[in-house]
C-alpha positions in Angstrom: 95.0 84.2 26.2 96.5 84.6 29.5 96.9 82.5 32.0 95.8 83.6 35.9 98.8 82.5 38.1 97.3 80.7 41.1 99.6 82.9 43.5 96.4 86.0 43.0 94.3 84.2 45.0 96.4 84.0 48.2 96.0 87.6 49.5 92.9 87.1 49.6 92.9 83.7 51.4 95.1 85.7 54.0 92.9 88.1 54.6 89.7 86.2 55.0 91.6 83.4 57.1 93.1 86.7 59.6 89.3 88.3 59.5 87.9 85.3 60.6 90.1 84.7 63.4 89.6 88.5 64.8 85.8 87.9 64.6 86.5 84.0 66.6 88.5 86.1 69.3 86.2 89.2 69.9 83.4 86.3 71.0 85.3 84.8 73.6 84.1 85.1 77.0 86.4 87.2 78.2 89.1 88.3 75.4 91.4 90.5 78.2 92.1 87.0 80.5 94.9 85.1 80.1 93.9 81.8 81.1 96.9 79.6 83.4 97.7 76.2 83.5 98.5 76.8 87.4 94.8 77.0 88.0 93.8 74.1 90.3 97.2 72.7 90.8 99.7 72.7 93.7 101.5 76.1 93.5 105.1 75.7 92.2 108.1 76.4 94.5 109.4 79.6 95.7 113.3 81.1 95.8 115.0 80.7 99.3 115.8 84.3 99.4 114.3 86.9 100.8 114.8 91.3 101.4 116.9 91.9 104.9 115.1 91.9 107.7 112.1 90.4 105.8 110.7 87.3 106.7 111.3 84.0 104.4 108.2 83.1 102.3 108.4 79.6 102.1 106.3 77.3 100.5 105.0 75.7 103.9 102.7 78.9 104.4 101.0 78.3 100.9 99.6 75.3 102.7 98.5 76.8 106.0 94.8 76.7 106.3 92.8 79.4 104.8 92.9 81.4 101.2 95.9 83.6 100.8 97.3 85.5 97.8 101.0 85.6 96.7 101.7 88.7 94.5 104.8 89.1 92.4 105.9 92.8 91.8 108.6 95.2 91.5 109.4 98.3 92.4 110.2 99.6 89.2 107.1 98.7 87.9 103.9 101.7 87.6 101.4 99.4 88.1 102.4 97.4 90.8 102.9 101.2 92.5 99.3 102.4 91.6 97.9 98.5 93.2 100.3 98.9 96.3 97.2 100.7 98.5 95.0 97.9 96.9 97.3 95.1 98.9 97.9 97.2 102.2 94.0 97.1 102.6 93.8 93.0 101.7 96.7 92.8 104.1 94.3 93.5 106.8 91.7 90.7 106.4 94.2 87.8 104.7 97.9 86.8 104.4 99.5 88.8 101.8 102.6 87.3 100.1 105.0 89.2 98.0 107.9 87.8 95.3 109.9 90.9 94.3 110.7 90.1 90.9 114.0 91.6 89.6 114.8 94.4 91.5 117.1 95.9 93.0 117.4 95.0 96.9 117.5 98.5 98.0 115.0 99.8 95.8 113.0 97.2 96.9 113.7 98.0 100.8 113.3 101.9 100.1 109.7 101.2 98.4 108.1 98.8 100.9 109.9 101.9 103.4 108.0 105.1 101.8 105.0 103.2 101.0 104.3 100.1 103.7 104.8 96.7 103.2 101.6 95.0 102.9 104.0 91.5 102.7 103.3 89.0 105.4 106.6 87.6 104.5 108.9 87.8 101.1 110.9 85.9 98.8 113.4 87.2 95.9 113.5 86.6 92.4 116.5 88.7 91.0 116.6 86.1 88.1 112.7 85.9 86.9 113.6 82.4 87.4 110.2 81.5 89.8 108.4 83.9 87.8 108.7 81.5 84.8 107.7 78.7 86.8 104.5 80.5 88.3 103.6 81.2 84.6 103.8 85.3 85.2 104.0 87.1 81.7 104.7 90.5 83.9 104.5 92.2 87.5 102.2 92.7 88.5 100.5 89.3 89.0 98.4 87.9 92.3 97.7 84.4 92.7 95.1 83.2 95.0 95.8 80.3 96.9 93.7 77.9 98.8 94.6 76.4 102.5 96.5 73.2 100.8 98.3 75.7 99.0 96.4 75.3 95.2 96.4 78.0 93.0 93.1 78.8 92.4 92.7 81.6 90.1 95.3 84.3 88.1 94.8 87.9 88.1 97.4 89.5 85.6 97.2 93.2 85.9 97.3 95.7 88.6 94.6 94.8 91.3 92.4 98.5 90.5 89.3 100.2 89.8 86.7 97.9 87.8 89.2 94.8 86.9 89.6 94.5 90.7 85.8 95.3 91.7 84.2 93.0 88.9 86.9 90.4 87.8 89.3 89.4 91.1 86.9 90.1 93.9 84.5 87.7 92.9 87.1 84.7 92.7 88.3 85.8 96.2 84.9 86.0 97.4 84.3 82.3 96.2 87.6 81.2 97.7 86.6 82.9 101.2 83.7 81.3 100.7 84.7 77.1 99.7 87.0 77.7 102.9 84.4 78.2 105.3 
């Protein structure tokens, strides 16, 4: 009589043990978020260099009163292009920061040129050094930031259509809101 080796059971182990971790993840809340340790603390420091002629983000306006969003893009990144009317309309109502994340200076300069710079001042980060230490996994990525300069919510993606009308407006509009 043969003997069974133990070794036949394991694909099958596998494959339940992957199943049932699909199934876990499809319940989840909201499966497309990609929650941040940032949320709720001070936000981390920005690079001391900025576009010419650009005015110096610095980490004293985090902490001015009132909400305001820091945004980290490029300009050699599609998304943050198609979002770019998205911030020149929130530029209106609220301080808009911008980190250009490894980019070119002139491309950078020649973008904000041809399209308006929505930036109420800029920092640099040629290196993706700051964009390690804000926790960004890629551009574009807006932070929104509460008068003692917290971090108060994460919005990975480009801010459009029904992300931006059902997901990030309604943690700005509670941020505008605990303010007042």
């Amino acid at each position: 009589m043969a003997r069974l080796s133990p070794l036949i059971a394991l694909p099958p182990l596998i494959f339940a043990a992957l199943a049932a971790t699909f199934y876990w993840g499809m319940g989840r809340d909201d499966p497309d978020s990609l929650p941040s340790a940032m949320i709720g603390r001070e936000a981390p420091a920005l690079p001391e260099t900025t576009l010419p002629g650009k005015e110096q983000l610095t980490d004293a306006m985090l902490r001015e009163p009132g909400v305001k969003l820091v945004n980290f893009w490029a300009s050699w990144c599609p998304p943050c292009r198609a979002e770019h009317p998205t911030l020149m309309e929130l530029s209106q109502d609220m301080p808009v920061y911008g980190v250009d994340l490894k980019d070119p200076e002139a491309n950078a300069l020649r973008f904000l040129a041809e399209d308006g710079d929505p930036f109420h001042a800029l920092a640099t980060d040629p290196r993706g050094r700051a964009a390690i230490d804000w926790g960004v996994t890629a551009p574009p990525e807006t932070f929104i930031i509460d008068g003692d300069g917290r971090v108060l919510y994460r919005f990975a993606g480009p801010l459009l259509r029904e992300d931006y009308t059902n997901r990030f407006l309604p943690e700005l509009e509670k941020a505008l809101s605990a303010e007042q």
